[in-house]
TORKOL-4160 file (C-alpha; in steps of 0.2 Angstrom, whole numbers, padded with zeros to 4 digits, m for minus):
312
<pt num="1" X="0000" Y="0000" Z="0000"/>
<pt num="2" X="0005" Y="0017" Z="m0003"/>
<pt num="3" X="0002" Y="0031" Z="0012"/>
<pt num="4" X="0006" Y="0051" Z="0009"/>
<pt num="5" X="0006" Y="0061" Z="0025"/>
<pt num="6" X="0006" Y="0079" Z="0024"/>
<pt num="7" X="0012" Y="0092" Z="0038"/>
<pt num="8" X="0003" Y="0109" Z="0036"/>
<pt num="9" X="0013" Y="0118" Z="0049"/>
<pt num="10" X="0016" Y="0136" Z="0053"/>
<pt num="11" X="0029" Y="0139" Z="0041"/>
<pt num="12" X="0031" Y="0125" Z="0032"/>
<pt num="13" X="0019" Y="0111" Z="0022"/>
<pt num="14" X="0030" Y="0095" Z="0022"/>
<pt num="15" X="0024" Y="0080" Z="0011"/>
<pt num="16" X="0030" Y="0061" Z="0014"/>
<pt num="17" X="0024" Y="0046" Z="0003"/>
<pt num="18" X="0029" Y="0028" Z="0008"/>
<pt num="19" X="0029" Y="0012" Z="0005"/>
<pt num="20" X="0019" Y="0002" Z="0018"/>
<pt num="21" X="0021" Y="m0018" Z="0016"/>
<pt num="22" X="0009" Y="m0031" Z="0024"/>
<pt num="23" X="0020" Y="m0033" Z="0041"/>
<pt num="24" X="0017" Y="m0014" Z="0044"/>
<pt num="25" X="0036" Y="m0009" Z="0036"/>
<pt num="26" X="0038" Y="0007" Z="0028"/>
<pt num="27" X="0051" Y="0012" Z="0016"/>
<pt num="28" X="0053" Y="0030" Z="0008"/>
<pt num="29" X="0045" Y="0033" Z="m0010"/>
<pt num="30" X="0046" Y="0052" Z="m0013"/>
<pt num="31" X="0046" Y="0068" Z="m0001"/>
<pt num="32" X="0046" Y="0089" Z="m0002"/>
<pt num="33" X="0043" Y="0103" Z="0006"/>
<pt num="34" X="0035" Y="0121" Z="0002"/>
<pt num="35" X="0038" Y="0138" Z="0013"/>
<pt num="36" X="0021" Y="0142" Z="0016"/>
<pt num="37" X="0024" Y="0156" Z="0029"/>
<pt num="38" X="0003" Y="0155" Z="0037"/>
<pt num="39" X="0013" Y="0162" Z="0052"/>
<pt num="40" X="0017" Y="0179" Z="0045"/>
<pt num="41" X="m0001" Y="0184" Z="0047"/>
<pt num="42" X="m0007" Y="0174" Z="0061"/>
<pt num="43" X="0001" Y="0171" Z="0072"/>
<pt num="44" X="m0002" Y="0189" Z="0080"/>
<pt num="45" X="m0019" Y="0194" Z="0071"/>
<pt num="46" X="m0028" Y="0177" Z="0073"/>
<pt num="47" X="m0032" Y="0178" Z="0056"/>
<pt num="48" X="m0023" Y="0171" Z="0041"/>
<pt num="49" X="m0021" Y="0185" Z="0027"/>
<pt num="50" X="m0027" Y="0180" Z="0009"/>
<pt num="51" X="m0008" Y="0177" Z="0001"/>
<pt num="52" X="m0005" Y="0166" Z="0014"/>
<pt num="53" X="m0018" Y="0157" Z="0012"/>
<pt num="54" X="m0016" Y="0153" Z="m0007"/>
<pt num="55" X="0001" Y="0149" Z="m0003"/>
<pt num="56" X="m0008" Y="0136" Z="0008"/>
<pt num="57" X="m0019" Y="0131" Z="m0007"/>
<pt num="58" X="m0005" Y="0130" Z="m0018"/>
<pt num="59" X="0006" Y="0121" Z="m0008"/>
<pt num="60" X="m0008" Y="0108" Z="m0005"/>
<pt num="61" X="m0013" Y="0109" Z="m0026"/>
<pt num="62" X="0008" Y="0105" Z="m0027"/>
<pt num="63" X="0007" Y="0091" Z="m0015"/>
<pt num="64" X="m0011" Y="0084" Z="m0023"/>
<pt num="65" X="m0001" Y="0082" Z="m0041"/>
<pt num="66" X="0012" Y="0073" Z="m0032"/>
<pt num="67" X="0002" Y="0059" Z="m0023"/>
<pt num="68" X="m0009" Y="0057" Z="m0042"/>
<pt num="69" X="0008" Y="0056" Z="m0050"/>
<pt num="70" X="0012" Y="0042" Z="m0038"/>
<pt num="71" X="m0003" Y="0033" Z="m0035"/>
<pt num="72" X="m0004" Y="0035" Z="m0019"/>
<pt num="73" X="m0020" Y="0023" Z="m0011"/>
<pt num="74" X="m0022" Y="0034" Z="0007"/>
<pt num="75" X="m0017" Y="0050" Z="0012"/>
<pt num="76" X="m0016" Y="0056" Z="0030"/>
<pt num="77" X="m0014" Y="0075" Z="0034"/>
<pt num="78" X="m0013" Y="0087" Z="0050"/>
<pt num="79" X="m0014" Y="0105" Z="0053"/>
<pt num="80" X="m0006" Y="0111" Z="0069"/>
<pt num="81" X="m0002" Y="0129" Z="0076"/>
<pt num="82" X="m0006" Y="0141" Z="0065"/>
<pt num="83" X="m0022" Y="0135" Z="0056"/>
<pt num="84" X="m0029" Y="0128" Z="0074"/>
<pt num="85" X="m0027" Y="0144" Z="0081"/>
<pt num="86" X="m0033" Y="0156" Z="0067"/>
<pt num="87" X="m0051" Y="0161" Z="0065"/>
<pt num="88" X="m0052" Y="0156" Z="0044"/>
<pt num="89" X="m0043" Y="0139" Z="0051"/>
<pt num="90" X="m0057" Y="0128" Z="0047"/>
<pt num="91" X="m0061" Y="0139" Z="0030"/>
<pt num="92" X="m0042" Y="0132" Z="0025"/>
<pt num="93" X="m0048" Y="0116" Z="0031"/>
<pt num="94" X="m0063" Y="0116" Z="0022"/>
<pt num="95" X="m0055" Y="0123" Z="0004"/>
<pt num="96" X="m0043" Y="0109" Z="0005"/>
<pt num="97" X="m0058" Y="0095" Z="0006"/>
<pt num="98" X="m0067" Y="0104" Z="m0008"/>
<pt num="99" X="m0054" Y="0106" Z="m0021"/>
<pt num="100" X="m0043" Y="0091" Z="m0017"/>
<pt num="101" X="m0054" Y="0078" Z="m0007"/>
<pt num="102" X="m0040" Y="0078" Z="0005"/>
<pt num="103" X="m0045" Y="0078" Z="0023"/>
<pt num="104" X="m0035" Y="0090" Z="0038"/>
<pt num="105" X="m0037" Y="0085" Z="0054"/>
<pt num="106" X="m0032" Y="0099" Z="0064"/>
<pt num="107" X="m0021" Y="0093" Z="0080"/>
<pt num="108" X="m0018" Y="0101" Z="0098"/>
<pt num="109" X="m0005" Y="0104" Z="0103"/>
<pt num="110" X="m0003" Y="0088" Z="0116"/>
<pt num="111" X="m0007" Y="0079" Z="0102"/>
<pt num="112" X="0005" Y="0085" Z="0092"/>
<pt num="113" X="0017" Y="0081" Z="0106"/>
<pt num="114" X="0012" Y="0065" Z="0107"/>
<pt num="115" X="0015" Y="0062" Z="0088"/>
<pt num="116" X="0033" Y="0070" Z="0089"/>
<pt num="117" X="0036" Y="0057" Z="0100"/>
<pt num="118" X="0029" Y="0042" Z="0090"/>
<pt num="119" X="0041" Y="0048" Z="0076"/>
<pt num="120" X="0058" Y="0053" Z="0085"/>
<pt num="121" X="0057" Y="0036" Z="0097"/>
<pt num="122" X="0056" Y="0029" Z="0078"/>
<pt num="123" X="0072" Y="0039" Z="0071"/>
<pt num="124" X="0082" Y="0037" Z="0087"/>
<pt num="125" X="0087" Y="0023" Z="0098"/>
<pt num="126" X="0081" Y="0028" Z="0115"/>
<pt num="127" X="0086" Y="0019" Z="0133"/>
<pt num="128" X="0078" Y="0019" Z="0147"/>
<pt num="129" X="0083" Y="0034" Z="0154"/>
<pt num="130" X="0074" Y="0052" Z="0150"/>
<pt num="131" X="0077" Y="0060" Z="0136"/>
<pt num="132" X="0070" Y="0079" Z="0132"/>
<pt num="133" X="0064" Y="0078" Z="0117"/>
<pt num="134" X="0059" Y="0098" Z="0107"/>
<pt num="135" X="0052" Y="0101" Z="0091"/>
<pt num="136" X="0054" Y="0120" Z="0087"/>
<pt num="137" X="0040" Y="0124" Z="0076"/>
<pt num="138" X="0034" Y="0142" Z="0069"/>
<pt num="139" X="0018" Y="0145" Z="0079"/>
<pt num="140" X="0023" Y="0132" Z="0093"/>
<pt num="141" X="0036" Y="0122" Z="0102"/>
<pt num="142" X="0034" Y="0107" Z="0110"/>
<pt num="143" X="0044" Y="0098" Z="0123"/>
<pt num="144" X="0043" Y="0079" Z="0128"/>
<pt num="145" X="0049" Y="0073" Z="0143"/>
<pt num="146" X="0051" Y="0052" Z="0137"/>
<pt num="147" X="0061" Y="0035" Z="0137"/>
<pt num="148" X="0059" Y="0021" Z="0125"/>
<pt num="149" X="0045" Y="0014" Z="0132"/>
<pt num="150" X="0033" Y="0031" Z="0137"/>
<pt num="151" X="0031" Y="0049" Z="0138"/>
<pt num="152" X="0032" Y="0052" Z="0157"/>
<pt num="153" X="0026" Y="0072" Z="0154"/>
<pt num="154" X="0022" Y="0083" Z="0135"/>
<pt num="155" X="0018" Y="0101" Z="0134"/>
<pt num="156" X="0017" Y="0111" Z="0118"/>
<pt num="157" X="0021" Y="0131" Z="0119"/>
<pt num="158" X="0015" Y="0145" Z="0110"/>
<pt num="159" X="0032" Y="0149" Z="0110"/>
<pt num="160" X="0036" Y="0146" Z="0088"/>
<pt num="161" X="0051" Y="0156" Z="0081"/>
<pt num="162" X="0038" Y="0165" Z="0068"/>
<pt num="163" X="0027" Y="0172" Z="0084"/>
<pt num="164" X="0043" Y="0177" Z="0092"/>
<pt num="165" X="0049" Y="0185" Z="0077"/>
<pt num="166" X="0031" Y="0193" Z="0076"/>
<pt num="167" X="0034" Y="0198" Z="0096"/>
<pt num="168" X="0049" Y="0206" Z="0097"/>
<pt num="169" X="0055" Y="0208" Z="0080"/>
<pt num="170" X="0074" Y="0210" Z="0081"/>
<pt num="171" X="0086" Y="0220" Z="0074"/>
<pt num="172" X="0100" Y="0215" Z="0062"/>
<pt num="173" X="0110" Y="0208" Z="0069"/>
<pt num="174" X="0103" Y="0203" Z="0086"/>
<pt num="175" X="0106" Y="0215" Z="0100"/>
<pt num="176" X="0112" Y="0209" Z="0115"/>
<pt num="177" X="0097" Y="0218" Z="0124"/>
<pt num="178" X="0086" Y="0209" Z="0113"/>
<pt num="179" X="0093" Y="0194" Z="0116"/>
<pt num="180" X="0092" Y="0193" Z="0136"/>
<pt num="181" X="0073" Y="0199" Z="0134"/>
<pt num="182" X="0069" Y="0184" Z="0122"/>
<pt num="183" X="0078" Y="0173" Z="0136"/>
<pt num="184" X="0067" Y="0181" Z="0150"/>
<pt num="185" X="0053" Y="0177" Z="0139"/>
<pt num="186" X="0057" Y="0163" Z="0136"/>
<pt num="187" X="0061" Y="0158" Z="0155"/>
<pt num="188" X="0043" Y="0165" Z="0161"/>
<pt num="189" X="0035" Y="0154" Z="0147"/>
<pt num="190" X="0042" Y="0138" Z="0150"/>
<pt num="191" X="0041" Y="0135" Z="0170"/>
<pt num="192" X="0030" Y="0122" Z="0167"/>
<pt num="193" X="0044" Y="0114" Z="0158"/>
<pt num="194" X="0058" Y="0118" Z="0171"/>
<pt num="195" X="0048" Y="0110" Z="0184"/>
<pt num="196" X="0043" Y="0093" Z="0174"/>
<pt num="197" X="0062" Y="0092" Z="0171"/>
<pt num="198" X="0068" Y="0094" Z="0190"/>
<pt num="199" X="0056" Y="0078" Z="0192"/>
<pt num="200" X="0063" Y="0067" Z="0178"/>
<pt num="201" X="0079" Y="0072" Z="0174"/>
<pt num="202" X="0081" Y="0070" Z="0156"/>
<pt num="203" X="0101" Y="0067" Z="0151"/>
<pt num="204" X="0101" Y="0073" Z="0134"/>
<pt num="205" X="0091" Y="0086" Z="0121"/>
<pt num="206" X="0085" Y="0075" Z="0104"/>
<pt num="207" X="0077" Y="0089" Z="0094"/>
<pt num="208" X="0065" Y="0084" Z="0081"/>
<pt num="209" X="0067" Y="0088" Z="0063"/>
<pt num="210" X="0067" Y="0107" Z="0056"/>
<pt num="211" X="0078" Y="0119" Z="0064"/>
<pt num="212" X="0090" Y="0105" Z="0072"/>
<pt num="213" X="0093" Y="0100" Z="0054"/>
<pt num="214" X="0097" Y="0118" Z="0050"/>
<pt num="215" X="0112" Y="0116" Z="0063"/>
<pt num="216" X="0117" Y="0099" Z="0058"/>
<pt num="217" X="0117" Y="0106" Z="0038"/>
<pt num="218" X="0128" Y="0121" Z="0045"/>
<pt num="219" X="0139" Y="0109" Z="0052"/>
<pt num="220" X="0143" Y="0100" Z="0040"/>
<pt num="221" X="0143" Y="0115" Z="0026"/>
<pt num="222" X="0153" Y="0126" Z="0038"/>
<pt num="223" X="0165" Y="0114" Z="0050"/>
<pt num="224" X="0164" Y="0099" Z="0039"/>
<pt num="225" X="0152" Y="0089" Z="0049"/>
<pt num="226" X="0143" Y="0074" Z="0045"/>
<pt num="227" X="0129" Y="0078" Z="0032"/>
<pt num="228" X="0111" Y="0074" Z="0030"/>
<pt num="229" X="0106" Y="0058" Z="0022"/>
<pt num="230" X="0091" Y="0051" Z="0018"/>
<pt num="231" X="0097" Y="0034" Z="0022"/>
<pt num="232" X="0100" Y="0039" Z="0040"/>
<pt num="233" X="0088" Y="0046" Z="0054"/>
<pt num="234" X="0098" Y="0050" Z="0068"/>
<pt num="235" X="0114" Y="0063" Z="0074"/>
<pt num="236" X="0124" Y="0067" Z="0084"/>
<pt num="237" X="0130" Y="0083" Z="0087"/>
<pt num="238" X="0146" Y="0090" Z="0095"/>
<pt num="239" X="0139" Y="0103" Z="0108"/>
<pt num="240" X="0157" Y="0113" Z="0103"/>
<pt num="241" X="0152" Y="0112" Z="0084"/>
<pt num="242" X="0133" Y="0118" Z="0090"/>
<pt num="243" X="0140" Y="0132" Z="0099"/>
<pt num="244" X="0150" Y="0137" Z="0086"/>
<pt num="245" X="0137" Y="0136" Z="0073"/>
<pt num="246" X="0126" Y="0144" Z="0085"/>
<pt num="247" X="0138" Y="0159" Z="0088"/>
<pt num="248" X="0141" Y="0162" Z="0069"/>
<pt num="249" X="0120" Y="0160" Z="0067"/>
<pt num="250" X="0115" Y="0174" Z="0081"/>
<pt num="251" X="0129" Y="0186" Z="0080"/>
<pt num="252" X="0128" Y="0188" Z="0061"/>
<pt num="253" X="0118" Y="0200" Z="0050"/>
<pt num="254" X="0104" Y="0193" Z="0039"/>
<pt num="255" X="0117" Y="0195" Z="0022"/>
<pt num="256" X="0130" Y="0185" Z="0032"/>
<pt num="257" X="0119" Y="0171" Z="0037"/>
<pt num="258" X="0114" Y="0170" Z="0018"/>
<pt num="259" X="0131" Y="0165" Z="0013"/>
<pt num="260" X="0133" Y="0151" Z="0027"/>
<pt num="261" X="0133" Y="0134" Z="0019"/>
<pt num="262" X="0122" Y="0122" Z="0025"/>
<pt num="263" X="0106" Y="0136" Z="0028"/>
<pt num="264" X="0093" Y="0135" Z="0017"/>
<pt num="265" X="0084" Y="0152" Z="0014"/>
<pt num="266" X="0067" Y="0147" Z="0022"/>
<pt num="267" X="0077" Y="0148" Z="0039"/>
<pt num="268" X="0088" Y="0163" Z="0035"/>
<pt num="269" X="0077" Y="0175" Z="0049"/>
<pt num="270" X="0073" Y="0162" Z="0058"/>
<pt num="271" X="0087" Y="0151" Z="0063"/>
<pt num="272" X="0093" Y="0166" Z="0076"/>
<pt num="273" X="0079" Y="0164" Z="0086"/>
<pt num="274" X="0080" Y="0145" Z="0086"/>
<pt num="275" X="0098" Y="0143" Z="0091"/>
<pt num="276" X="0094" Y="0156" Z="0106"/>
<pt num="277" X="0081" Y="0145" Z="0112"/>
<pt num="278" X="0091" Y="0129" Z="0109"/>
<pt num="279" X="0104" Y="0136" Z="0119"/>
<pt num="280" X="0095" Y="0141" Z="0133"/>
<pt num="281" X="0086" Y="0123" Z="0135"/>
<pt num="282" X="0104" Y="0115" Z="0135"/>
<pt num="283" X="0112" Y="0129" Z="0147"/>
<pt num="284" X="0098" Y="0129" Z="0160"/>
<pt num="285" X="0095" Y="0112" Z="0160"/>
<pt num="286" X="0113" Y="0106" Z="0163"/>
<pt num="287" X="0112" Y="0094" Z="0146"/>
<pt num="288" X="0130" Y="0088" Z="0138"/>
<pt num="289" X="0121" Y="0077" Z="0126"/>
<pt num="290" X="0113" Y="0082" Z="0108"/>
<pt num="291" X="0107" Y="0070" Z="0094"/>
<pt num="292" X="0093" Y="0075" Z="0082"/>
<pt num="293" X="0080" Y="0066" Z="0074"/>
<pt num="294" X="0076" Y="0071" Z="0057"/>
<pt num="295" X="0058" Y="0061" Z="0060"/>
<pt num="296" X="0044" Y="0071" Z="0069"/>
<pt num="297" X="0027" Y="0075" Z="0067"/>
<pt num="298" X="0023" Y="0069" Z="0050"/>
<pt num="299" X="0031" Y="0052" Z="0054"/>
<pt num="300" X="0020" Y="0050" Z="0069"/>
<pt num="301" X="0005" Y="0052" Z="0060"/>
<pt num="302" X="0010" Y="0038" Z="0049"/>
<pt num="303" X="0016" Y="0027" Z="0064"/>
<pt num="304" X="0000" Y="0031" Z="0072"/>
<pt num="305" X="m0011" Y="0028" Z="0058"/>
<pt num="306" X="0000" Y="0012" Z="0056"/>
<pt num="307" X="m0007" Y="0007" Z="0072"/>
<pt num="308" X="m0023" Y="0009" Z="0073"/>
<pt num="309" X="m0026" Y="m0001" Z="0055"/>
<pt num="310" X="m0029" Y="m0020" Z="0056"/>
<pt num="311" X="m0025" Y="m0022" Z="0037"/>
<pt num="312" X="m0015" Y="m0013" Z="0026"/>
């Protein structure tokens, strides 16, 4: 059988087709993704403007051509922060089933959690000790407190690089006054998450997908680092090379971080934010481990759909 997932998420639409054989195994057929951007408009208005919301359209019209020209027999798609949170949200969600026949299922944010999970425990081999796991998203960020066996506490922030672009829109490049009030932020919003972690004591960060690919890209494009492959799912990275990568990242101006190899143009504003954040959780928390998982929510909702089919 042959499954398509699609992503709709704050800045990006992601599309996955697979393979699925009797026994429940999976093997990759085709992938993409398209800068969508919704976030630009809603994440502060509630609203999603008009061009975004083609751009949402389109990149679903894109992805509907793709699964005919593969023959794809189910597809499974989810929409998380920014179309769950935005007024015309269902309107999107609606359009899509009229022109396309495709159905969103619009996802909380535990739920998104818990999918993240599905899909990282899948990229990564986890122990039985805690991991952190955090998926930095555009509208939200989610943080999982698991092992191998089970999530032991989830939480999803509305605390996504576009929003906090939206909030405190920085200068270029970054003052350090800007920078120490994103932190305080930051701080305020997650105490939930401070006091999950003083109770389970994760002993690593696995970040899911997205901007932690960004660093693993600069890495390799700036230190010479292992690259990204689609034969393999899980790195780990140097906290030396991150906060090297991470110092070049925030400290630059938006024309320098356009000439660093290994970051792709969709995450040239963005991957400031995300490396301040990343720091923050690794600093406070005490954590001297980093891997990342380049599956995440998407290949949850497959794993999860996976699960609840008898037959395929």
């Amino acid at each position: 059988m042959r499954l398509a997932v699609i992503d709709c998420g704050t800045n990006t639409f992601n599309l996955l087709i697979l393979d699925v054989t009797a026994d429940k195994k999976h093997q990759h057929v085709f992938s993409t993704r398209i800068p969508v951007r919704l976030g630009g408009s809603s994440t502060t208005s509630g609203v999603i403007s008009d061009a975004a919301f083609q751009r949402g359209i389109d990149a679903i019209g894109n992805f509907h051509e793709e699964i005919q020209h593969h023959r794809v027999n189910h597809t499974v798609a989810i929409a998380t922060s920014a179309i769950r949170e935005a007024t015309n949200g269902l309107a999107f969600v609606r359009k899509v089933a009229e022109l396309y026949t495709i159905s969103v299922e619009v996802i909380e944010g535990n739920r998104e959690a818990e999918l993240i999970y599905y899909g990282v425990r899948e990229a990564v081999t986890m122990s039985e000790e805690v991991s952190l796991i955090m998926d930095i998203g555009g509208g939200s960020t989610e943080f999982i407190l698991a092992n191998s066996q089970q999530v032991f506490w989830k939480q999803s922030f509305k605390i996504g690089v576009a929003r906090l672009l939206q909030l405190f829109a920085p200068s270029d490049p970054i003052t350090v006054e800007q920078k120490n009030a994103i932190e305080r932020y930051l701080n305020e919003a997650l105490e939930p998450l401070y006091k999950a972690v003083i109770k389970f004591k994760p002993h690593e960060l696995i970040g899911s997908s997205g901007a932690f690919e960004s660093i693993v890209e600069m890495i390799h494009g700036e230190l010479g680092g292992e690259a990204l492959t689609a034969e393999k799912s899980e790195y780990v990275v140097r906290l030396l090379d991150n906060h090297a990568i991470s110092h070049l990242a925030i400290n630059s101006t938006l024309e320098q971080r356009k000439k660093i190899k290994g970051l792709v143009p969709m995450r040239f504003d963005m991957i400031v934010i995300s490396c301040l954040t990343v720091n923050l959780i690794l600093t406070s928390f005490g954590l001297n481990k980093l891997r990342v998982s380049t599956f995440s929510v998407k290949e949850g909702a497959l794993l999860d759909y996976l699960l609840h089919q008898k037959k395929i």
